[in-house]
C-alpha positions as a printed Julia matrix, in Angstrom:
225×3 Matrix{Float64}:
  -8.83   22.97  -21.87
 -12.4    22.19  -21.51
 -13.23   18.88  -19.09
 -16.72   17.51  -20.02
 -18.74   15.49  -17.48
 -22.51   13.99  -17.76
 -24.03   17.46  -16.88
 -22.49   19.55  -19.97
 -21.84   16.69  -22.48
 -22.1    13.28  -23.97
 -18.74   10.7   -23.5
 -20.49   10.31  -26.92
 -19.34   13.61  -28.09
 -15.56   12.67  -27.72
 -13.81   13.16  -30.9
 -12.33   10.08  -31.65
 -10.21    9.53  -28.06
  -9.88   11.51  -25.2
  -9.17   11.08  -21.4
 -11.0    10.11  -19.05
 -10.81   10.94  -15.03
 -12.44   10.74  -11.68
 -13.13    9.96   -8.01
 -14.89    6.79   -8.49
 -15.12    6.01   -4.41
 -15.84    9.62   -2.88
 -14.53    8.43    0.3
 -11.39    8.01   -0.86
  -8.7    10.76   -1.94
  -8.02    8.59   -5.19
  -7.75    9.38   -8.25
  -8.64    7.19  -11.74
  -7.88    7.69  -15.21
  -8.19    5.99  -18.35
  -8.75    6.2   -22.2
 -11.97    7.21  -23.8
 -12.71    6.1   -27.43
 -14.78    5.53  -29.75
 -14.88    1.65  -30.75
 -15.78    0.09  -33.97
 -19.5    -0.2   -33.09
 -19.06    3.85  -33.1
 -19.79    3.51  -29.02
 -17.42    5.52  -26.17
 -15.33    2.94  -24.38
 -13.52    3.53  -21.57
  -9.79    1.53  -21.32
  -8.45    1.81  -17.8
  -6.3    -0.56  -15.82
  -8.81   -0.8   -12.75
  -6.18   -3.3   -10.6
  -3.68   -6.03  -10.83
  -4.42   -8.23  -13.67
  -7.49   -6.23  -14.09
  -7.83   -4.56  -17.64
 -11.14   -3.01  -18.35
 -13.28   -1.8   -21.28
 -16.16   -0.48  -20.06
 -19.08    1.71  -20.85
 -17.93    5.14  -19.52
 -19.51    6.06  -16.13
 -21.08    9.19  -14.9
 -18.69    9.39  -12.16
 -15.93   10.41  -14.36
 -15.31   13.54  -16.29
 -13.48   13.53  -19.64
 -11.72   15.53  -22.19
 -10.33   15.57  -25.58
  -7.33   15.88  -26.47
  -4.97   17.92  -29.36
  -4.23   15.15  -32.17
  -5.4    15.17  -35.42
  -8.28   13.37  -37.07
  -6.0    10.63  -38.81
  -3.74    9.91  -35.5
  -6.9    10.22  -33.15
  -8.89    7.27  -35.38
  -4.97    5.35  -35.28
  -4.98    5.47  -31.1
  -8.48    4.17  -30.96
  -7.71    1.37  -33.13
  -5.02    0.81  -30.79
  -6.98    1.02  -27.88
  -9.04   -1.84  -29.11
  -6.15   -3.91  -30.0
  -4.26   -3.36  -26.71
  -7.53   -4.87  -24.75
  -8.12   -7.31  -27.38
  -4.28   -8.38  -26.94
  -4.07   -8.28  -23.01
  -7.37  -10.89  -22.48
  -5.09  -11.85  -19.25
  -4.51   -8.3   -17.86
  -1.62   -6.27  -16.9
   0.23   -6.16  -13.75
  -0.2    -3.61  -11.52
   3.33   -2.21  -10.63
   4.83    1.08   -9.37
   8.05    1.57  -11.82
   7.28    2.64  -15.46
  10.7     2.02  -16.54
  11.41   -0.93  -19.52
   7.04   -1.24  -19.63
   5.62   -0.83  -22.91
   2.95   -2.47  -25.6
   4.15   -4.47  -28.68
   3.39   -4.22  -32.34
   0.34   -6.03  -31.99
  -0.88   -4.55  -28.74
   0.34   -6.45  -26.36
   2.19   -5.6   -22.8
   5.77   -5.73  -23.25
   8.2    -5.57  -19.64
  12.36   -5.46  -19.79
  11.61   -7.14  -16.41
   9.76   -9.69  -15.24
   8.28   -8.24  -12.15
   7.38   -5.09  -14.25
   3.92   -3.51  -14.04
   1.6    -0.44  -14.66
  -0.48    2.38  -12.39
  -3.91    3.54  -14.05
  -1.29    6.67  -14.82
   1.36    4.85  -16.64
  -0.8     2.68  -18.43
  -2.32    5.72  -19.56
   1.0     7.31  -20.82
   2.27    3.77  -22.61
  -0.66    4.08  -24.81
   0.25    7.25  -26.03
   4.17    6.8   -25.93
   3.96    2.89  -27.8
   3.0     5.05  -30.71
   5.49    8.02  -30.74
   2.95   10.2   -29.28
   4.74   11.82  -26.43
   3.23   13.27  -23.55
   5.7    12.79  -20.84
   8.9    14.19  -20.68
  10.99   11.43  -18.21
  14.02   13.76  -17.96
  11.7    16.83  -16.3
  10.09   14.69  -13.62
  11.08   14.88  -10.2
  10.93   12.63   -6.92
   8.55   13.5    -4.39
   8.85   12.33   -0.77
   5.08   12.02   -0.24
   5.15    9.89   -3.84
   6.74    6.78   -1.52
   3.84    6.85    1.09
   1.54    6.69   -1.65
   3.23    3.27   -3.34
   3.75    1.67   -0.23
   0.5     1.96    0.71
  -0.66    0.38   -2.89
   2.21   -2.25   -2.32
   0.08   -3.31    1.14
  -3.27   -3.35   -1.02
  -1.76   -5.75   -3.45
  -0.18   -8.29   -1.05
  -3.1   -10.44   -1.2
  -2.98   -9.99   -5.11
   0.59  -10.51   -5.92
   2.94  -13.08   -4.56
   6.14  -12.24   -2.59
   9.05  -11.92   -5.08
   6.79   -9.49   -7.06
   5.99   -7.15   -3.53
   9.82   -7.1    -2.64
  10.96   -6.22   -6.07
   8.13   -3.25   -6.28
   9.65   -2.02   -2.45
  13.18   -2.24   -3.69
  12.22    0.13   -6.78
  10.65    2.19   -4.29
  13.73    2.16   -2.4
  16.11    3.69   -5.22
  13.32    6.09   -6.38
  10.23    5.23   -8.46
   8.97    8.36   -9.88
   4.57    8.62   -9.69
   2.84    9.99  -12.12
  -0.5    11.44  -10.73
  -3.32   10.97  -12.68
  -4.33   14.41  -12.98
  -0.81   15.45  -14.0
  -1.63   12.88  -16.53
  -4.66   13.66  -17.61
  -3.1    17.78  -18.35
  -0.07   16.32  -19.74
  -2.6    14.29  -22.44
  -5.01   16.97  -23.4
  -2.29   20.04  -23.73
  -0.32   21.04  -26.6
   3.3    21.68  -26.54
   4.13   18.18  -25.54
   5.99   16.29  -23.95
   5.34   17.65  -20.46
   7.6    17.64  -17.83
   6.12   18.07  -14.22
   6.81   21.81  -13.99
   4.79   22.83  -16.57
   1.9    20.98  -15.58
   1.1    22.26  -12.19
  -1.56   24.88  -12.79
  -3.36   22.13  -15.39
  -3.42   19.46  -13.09
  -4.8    21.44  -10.18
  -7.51   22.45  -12.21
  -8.29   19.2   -13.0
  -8.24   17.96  -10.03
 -10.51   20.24   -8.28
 -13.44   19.64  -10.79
 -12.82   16.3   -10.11
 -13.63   16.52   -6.35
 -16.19   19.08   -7.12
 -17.82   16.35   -9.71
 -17.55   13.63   -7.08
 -19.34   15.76   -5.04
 -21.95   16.93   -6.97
 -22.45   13.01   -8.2
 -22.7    11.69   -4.14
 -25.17   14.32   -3.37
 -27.96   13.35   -5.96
């Protein structure tokens, strides 16, 4: 696994798709991930879901690192295609929401929810990209509940109060209640660029922890020039 950043490589040099992660705000212990690609005007893109509502396609920034990931040529030019259809086909956004569970993306790229007051993490946004087109990364059935996870969502649920109205705040707490599995986005961004997949969280420790740590070390190295 080889992560890239501005110092050792192009986001130009991605081969096809890839992931892309970082610290964007040093001063916070937060992590970001989204999709790199490679869009029809042959420039890197980067797909993230930056907020509530908020779906991005940006030019990739120097503040994240990146990596490729283990698909072949024909299914890596598919999920770019589909990266440019799911913005193209979500001009509104995509709720921000803890719970993964009945989410997903339509034929024609757009963001599909069993439930009304259904929404996405940067994370699971990350993973229904991959998993709306039988490309599975995450194994559900091998991923625990952490305690720590629920400080973590409640404090996003606070963030978004001024975002989202009530009914969608108290139905995010209640699915916090009867246990919303997170998905970190390092643990994300290792579950994405390794082979043997789907990954369930136990065999992604040592991955993710290595990812993580360059990303601090980036964010560091990017705050002191």
């Amino acid at each position: 696994m080889q992560i890239n950043s501005e110092f050792n490589s192009s986001f130009a040099n991605v081969d096809g798709v890839g992931i892309v992660i970082g610290r964007p705000n040093s001063q916070q212990n937060q992590q970001h991930i989204g999709v790199l690609f490679i869009d029809a005007d042959l420039e890197p893109k980067f797909l993230h879901l930056a907020w509530h509502y908020d779906l991005r396609k940006d030019n990739p920034c120097p503040k994240y690192l990146w990596l490729d990931i283990p698909l072949d040529p024909i299914n890596k030019i598919h999920l770019a295609t589909v990266c440019a259809l799911i913005f193209k086909s979500n001009q509104d956004g995509i709720p921000y929401g803890i719970c993964i569970e009945g989410t997903g993306f339509a034929e024609d790229g757009s963001f599909t929810a069993e439930e009304q007051l259904s929404g996405l993490t940067c994370a699971t946004f990350v993973i229904q990209v991959f998993h709306s087109q039988k490309l599975w990364i995450i194994d559900f059935e091998k991923w625990g509940f952490r305690g720590d996870d629920k400080l973590w969502q409640n404090n996003i649920l606070d963030s978004l109060q001024n975002k989202a109205p009530a009914d969608y705040i108290n139905n995010q707490r209640q699915k916090i209640q009867k246990g919303a599995a997170r998905f970190r986005p390092e643990e994300v961004a290792a579950a994405a660029t390794l082979p043997n997949q789907p990954h369930g969280l136990d065999t992604l420790i040592e991955q993710s922890s290595e990812i993580l740590k360059a990303v601090i070390s980036h964010a560091e190295k990017i705050a002191a020039l």
